[in-house]
N, CA, C and O atoms as a Tinker XYZ file with bonds, in Angstrom:
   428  protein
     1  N     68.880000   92.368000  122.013000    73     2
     2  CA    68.593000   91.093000  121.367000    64     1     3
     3  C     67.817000   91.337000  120.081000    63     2     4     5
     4  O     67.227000   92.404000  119.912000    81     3
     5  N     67.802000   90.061000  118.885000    73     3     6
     6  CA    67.552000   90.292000  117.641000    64     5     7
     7  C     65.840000   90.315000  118.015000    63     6     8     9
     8  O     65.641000   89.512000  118.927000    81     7
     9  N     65.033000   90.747000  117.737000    73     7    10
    10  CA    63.468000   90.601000  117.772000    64     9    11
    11  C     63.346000   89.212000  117.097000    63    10    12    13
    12  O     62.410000   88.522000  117.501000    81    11
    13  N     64.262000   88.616000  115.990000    73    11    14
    14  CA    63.479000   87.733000  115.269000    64    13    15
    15  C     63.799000   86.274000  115.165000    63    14    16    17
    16  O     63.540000   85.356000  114.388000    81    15
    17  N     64.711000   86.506000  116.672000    73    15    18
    18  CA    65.056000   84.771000  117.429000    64    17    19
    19  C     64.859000   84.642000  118.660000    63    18    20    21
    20  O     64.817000   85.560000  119.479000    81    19
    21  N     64.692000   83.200000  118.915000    73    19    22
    22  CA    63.124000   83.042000  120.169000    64    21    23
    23  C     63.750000   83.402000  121.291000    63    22    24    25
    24  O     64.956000   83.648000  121.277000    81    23
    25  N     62.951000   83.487000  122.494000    73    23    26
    26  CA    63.002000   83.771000  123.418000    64    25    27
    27  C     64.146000   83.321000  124.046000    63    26    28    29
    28  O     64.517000   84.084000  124.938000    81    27
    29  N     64.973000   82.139000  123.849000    73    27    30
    30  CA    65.410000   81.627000  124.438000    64    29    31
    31  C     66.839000   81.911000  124.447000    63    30    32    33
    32  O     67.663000   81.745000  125.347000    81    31
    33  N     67.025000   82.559000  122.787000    73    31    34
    34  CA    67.968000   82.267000  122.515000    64    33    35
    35  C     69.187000   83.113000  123.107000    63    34    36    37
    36  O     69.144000   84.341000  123.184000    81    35
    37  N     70.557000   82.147000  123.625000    73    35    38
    38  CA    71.487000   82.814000  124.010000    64    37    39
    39  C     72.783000   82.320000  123.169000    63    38    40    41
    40  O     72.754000   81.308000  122.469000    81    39
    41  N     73.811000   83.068000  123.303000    73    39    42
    42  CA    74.550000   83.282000  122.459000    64    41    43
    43  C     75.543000   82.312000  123.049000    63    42    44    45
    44  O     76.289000   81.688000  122.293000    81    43
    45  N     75.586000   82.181000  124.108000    73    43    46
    46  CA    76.344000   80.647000  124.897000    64    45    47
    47  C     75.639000   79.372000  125.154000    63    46    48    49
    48  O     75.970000   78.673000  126.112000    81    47
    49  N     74.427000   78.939000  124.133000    73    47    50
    50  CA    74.289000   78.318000  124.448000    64    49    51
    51  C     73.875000   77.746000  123.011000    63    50    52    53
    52  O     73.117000   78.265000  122.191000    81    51
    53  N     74.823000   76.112000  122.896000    73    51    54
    54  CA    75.350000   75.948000  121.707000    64    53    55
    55  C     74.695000   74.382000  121.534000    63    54    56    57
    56  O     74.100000   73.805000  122.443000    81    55
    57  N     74.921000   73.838000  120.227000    73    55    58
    58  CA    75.124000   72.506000  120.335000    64    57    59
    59  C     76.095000   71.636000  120.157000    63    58    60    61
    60  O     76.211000   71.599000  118.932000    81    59
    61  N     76.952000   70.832000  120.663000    73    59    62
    62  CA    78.116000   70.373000  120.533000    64    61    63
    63  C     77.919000   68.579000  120.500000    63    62    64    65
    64  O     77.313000   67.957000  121.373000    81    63
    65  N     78.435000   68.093000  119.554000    73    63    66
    66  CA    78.500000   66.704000  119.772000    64    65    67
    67  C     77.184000   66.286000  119.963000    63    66    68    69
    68  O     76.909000   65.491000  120.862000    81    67
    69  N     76.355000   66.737000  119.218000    73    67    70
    70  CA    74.859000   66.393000  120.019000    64    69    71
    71  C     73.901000   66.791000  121.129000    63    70    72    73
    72  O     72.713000   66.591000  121.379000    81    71
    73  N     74.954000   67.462000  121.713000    73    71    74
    74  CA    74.026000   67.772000  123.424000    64    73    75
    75  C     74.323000   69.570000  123.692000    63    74    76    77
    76  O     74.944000   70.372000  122.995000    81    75
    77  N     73.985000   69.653000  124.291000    73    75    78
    78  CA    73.369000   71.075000  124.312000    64    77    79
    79  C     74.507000   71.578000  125.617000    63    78    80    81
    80  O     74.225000   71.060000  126.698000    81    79
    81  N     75.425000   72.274000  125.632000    73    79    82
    82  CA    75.790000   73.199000  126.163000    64    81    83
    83  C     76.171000   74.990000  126.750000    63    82    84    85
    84  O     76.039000   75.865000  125.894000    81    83
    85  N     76.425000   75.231000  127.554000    73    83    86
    86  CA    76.422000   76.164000  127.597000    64    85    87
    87  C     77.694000   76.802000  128.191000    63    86    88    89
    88  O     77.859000   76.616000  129.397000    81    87
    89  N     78.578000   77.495000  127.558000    73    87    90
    90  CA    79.443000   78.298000  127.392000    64    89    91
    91  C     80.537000   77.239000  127.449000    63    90    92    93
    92  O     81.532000   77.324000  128.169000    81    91
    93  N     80.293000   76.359000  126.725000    73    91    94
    94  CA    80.894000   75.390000  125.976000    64    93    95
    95  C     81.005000   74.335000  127.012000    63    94    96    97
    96  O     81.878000   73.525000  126.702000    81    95
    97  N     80.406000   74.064000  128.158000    73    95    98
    98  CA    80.362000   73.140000  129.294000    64    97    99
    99  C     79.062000   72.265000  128.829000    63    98   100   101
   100  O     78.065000   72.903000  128.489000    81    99
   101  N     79.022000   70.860000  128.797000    73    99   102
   102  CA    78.220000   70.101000  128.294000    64   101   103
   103  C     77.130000   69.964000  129.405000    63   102   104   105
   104  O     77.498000   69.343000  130.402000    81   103
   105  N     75.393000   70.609000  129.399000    73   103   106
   106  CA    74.862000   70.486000  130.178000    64   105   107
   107  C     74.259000   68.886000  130.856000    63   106   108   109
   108  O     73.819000   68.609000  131.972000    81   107
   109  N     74.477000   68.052000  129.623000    73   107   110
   110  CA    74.158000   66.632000  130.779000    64   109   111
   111  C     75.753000   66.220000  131.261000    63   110   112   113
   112  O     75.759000   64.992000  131.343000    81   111
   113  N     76.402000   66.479000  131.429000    73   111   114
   114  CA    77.554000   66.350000  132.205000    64   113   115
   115  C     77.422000   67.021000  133.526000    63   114   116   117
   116  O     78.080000   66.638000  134.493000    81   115
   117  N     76.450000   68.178000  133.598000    73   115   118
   118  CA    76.405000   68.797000  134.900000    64   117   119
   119  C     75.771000   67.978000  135.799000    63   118   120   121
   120  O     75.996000   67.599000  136.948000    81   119
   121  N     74.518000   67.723000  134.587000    73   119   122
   122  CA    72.869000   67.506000  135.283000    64   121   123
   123  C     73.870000   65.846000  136.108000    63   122   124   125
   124  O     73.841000   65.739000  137.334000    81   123
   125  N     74.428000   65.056000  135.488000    73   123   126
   126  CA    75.107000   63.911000  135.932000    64   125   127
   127  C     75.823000   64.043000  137.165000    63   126   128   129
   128  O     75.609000   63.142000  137.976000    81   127
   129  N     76.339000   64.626000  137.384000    73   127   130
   130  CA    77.158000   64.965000  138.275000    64   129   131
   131  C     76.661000   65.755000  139.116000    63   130   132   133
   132  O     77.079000   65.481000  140.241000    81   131
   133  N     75.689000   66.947000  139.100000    73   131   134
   134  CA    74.979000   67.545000  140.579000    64   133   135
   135  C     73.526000   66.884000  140.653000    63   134   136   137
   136  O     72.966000   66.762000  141.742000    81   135
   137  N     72.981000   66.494000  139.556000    73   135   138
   138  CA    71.745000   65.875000  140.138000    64   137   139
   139  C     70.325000   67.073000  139.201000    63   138   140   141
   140  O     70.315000   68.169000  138.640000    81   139
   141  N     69.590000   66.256000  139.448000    73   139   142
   142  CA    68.219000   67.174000  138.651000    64   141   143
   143  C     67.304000   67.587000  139.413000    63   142   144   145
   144  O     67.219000   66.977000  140.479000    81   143
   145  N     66.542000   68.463000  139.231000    73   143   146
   146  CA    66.924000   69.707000  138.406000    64   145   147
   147  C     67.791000   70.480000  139.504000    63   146   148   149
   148  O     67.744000   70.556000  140.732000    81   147
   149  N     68.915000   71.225000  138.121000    73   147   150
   150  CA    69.697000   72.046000  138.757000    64   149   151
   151  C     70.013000   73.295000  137.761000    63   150   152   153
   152  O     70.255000   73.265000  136.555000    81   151
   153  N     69.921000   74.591000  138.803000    73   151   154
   154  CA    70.591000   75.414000  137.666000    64   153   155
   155  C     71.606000   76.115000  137.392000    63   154   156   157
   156  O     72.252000   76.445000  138.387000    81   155
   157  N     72.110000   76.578000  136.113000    73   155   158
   158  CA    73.023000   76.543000  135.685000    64   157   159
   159  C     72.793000   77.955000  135.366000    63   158   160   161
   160  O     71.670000   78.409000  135.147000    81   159
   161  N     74.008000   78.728000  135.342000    73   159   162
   162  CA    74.023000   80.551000  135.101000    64   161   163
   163  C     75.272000   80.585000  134.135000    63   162   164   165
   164  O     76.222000   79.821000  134.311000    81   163
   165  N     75.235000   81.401000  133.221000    73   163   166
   166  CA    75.827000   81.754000  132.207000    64   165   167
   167  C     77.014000   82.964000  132.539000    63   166   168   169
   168  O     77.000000   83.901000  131.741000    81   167
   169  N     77.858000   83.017000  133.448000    73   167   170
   170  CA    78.628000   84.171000  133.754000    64   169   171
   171  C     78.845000   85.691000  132.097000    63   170   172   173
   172  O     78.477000   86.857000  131.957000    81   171
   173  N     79.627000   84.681000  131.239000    73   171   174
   174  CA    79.313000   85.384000  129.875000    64   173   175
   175  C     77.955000   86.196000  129.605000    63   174   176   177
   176  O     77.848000   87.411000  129.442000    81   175
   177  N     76.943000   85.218000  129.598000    73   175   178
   178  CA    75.878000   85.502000  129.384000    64   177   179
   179  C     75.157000   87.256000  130.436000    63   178   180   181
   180  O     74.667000   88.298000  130.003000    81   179
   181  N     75.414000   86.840000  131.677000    73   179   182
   182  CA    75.511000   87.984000  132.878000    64   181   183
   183  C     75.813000   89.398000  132.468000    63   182   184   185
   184  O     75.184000   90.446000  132.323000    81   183
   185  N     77.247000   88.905000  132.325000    73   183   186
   186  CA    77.981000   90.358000  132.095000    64   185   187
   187  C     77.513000   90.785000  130.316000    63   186   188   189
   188  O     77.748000   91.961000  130.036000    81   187
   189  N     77.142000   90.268000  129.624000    73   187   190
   190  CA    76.851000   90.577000  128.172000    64   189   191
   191  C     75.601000   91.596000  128.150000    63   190   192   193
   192  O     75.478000   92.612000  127.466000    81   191
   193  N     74.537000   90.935000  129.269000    73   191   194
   194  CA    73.212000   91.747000  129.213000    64   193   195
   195  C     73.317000   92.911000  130.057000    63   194   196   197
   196  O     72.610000   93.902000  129.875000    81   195
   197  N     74.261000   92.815000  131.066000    73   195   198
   198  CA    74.548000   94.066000  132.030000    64   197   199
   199  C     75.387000   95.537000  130.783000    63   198   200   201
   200  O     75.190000   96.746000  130.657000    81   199
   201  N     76.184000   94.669000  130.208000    73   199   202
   202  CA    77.249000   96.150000  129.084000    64   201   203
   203  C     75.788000   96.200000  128.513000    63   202   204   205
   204  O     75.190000   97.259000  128.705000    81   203
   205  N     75.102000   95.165000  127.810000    73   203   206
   206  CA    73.936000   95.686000  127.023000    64   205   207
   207  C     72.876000   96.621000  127.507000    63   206   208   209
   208  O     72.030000   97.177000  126.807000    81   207
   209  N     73.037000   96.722000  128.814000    73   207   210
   210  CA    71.924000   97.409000  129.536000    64   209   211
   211  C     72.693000   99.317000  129.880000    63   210   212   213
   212  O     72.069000  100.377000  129.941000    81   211
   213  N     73.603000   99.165000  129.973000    73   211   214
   214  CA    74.993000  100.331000  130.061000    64   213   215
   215  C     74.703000  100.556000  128.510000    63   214   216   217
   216  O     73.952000  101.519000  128.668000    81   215
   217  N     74.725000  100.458000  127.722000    73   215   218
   218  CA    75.062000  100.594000  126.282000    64   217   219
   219  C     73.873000  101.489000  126.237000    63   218   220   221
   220  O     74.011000  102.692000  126.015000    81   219
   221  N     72.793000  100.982000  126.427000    73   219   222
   222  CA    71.336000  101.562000  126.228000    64   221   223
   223  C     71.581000  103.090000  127.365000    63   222   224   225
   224  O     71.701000  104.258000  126.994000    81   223
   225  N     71.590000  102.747000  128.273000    73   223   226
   226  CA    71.183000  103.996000  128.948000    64   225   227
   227  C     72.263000  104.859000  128.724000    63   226   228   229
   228  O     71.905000  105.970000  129.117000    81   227
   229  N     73.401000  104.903000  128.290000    73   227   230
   230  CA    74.462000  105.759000  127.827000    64   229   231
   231  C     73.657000  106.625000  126.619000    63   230   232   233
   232  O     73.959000  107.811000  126.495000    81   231
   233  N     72.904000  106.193000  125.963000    73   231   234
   234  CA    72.178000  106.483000  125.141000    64   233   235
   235  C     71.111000  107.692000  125.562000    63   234   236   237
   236  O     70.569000  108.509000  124.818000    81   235
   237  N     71.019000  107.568000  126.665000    73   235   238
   238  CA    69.505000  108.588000  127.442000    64   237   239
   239  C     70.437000  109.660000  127.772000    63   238   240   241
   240  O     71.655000  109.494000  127.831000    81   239
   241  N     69.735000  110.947000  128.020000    73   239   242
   242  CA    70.306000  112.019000  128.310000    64   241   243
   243  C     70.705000  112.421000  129.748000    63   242   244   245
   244  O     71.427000  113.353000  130.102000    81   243
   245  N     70.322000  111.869000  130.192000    73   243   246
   246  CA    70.255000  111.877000  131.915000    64   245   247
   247  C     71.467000  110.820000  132.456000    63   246   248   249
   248  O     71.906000  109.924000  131.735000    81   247
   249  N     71.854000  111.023000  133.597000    73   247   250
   250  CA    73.039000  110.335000  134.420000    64   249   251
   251  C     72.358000  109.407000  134.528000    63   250   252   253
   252  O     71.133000  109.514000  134.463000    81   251
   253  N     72.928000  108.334000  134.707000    73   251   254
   254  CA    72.561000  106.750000  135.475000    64   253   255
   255  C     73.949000  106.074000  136.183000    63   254   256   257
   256  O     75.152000  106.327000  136.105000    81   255
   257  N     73.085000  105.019000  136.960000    73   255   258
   258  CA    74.224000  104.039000  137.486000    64   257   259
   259  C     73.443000  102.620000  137.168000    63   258   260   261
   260  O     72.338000  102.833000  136.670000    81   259
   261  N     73.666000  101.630000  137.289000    73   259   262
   262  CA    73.402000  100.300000  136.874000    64   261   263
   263  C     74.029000   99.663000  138.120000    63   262   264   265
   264  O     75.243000   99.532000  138.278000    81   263
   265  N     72.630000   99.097000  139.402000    73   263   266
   266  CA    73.069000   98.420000  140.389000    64   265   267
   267  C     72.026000   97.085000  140.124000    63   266   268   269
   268  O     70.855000   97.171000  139.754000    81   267
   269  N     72.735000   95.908000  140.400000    73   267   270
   270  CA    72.015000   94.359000  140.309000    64   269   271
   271  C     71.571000   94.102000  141.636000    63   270   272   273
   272  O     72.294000   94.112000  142.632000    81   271
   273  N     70.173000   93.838000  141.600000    73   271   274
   274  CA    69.561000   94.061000  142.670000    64   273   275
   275  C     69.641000   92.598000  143.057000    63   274   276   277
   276  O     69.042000   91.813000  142.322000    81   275
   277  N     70.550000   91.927000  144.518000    73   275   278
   278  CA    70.858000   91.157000  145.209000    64   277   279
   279  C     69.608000   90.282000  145.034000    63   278   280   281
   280  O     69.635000   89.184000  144.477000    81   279
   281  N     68.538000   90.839000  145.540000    73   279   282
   282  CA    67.341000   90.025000  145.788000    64   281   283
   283  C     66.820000   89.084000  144.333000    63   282   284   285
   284  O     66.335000   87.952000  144.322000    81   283
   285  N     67.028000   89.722000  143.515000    73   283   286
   286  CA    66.935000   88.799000  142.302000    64   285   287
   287  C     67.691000   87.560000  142.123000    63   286   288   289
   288  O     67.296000   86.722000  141.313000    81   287
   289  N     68.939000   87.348000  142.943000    73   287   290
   290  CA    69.773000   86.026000  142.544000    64   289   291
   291  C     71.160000   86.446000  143.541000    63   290   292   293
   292  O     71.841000   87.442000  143.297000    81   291
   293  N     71.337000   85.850000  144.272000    73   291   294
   294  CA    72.759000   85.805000  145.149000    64   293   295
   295  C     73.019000   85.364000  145.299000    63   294   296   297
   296  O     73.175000   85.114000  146.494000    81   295
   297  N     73.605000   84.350000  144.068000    73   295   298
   298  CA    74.261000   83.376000  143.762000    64   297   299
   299  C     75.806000   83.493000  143.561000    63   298   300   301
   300  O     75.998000   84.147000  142.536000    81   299
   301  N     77.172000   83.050000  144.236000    73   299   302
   302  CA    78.115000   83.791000  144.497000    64   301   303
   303  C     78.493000   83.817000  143.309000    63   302   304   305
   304  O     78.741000   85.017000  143.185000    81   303
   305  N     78.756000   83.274000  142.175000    73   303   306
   306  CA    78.737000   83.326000  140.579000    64   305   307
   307  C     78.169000   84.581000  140.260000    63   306   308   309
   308  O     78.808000   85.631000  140.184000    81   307
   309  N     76.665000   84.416000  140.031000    73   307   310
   310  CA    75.773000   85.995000  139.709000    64   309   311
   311  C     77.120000   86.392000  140.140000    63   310   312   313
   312  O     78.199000   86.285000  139.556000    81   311
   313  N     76.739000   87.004000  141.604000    73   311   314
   314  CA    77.680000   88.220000  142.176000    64   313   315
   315  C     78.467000   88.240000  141.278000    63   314   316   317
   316  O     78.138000   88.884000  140.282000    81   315
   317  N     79.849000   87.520000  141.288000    73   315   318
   318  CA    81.403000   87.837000  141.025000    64   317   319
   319  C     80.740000   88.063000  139.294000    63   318   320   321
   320  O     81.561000   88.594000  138.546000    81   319
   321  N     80.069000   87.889000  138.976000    73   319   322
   322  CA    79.831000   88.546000  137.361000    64   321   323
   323  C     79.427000   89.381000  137.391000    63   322   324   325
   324  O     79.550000   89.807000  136.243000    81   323
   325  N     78.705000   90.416000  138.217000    73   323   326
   326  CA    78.000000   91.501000  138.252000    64   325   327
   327  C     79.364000   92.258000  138.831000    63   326   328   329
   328  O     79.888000   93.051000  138.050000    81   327
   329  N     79.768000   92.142000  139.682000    73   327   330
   330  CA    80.737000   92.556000  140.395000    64   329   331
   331  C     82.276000   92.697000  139.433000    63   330   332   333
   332  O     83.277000   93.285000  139.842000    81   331
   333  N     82.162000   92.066000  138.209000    73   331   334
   334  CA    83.330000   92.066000  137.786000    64   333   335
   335  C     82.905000   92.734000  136.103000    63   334   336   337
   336  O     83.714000   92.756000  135.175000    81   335
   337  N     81.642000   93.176000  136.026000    73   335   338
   338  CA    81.090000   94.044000  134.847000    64   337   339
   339  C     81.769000   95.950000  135.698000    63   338   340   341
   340  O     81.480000   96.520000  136.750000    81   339
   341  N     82.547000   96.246000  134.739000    73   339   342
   342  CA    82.987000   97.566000  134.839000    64   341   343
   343  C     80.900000   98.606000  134.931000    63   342   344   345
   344  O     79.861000   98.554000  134.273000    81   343
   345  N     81.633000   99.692000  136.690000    73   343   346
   346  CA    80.921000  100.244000  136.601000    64   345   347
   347  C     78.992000   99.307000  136.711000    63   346   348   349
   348  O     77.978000   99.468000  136.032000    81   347
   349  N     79.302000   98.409000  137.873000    73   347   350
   350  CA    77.717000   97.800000  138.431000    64   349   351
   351  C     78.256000   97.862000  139.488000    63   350   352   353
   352  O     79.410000   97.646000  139.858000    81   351
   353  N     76.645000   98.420000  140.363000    73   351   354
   354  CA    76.924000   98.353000  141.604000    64   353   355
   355  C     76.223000   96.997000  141.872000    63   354   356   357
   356  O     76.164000   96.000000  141.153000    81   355
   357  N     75.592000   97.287000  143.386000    73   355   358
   358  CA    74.692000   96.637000  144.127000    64   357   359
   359  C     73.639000   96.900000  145.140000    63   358   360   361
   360  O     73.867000   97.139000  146.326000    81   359
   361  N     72.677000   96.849000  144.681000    73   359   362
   362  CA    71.372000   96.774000  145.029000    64   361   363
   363  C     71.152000   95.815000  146.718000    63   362   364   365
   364  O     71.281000   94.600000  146.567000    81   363
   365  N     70.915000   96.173000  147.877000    73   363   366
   366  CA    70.760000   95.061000  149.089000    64   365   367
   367  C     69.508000   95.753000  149.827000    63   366   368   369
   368  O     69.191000   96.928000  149.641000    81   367
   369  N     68.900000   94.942000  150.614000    73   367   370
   370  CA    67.852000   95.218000  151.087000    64   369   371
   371  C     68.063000   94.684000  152.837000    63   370   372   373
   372  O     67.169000   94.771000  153.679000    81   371
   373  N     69.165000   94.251000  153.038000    73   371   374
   374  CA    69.299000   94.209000  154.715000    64   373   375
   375  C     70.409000   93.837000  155.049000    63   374   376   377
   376  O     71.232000   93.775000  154.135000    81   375
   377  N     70.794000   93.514000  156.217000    73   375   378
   378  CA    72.197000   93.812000  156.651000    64   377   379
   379  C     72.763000   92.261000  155.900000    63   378   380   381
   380  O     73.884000   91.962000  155.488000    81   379
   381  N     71.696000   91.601000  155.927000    73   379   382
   382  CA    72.559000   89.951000  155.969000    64   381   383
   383  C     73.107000   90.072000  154.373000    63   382   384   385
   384  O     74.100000   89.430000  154.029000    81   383
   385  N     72.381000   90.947000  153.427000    73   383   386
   386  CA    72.145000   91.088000  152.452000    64   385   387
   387  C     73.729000   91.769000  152.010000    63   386   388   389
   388  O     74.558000   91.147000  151.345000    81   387
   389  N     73.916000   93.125000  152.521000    73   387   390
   390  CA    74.827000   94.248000  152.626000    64   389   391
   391  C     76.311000   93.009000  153.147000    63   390   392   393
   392  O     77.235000   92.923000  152.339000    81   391
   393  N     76.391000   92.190000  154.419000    73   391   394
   394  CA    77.416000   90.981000  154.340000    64   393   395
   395  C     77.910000   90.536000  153.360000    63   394   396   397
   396  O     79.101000   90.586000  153.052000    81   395
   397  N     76.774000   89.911000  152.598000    73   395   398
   398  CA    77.069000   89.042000  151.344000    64   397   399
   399  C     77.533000   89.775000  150.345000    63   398   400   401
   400  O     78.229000   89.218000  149.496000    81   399
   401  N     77.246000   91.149000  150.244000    73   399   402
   402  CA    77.518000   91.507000  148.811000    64   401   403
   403  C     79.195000   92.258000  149.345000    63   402   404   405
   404  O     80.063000   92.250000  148.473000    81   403
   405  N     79.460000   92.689000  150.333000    73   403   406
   406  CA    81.109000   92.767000  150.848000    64   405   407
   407  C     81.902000   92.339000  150.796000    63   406   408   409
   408  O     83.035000   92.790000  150.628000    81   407
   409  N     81.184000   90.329000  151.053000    73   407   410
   410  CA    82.108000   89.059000  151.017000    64   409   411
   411  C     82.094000   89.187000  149.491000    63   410   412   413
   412  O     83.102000   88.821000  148.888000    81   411
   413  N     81.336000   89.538000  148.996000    73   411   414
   414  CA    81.544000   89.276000  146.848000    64   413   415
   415  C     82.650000   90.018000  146.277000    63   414   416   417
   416  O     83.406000   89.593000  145.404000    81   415
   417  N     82.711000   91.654000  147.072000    73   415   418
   418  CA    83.975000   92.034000  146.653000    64   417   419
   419  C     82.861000   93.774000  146.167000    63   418   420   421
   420  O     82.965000   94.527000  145.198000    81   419
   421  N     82.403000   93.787000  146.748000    73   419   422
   422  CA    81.455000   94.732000  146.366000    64   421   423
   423  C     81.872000   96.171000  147.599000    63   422   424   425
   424  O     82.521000   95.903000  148.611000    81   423
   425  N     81.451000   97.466000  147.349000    73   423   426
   426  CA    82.263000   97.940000  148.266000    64   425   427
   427  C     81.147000   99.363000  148.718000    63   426   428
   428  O     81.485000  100.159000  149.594000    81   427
């Protein structure tokens, strides 16, 4: 990311017609329809910071692997974006855990 735009800023998340969406899905159309507060995950957004994170350590001299650690978000979305970034594993911490990430397509 650029150092010299804010914190917030993501690259899917736009203004359209006035209202603020993200990856071109109008977020008060969501908030309308599932209710407040609710949140919303950027699949694009996912897989962009995961290659960005591969990009970097390709860079280091040493082997790596890049696993998304379940416990942070197992959200079946997350998953199938982590799961569908070339080369991420998965990170689980118990059996119910190790289930879920099988049912995602994880292996």
């Amino acid at each position: 990311m650029n150092a010299d735009l804010p914190w917030w800023y993501s690259e899917s998340l736009t203004v359209q017609q006035g209202g603020l969406c993200l990856d071109g899905v109008a977020l008060e159309t969501l908030a309308r329809t599932h209710g407040t507060p609710l949140y919303v995950y950027s699949r694009a957004t996912v897989q962009r910071r995961l290659r960005a994170l591969q990009a970097m350590l390709a860079q280091a001299t040493t082997r790596y692997k890049v696993y998304y650690a379940m416990k942070s978000n197992r959200h079946a979305g997350v998953l199938a974006a982590a799961r569908a970034t070339p080369g991420v594993g998965i990170d689980t911490c118990s059996p119910r855990e190790v289930e879920t990430a099988l049912a995602a397509g994880f292996a």
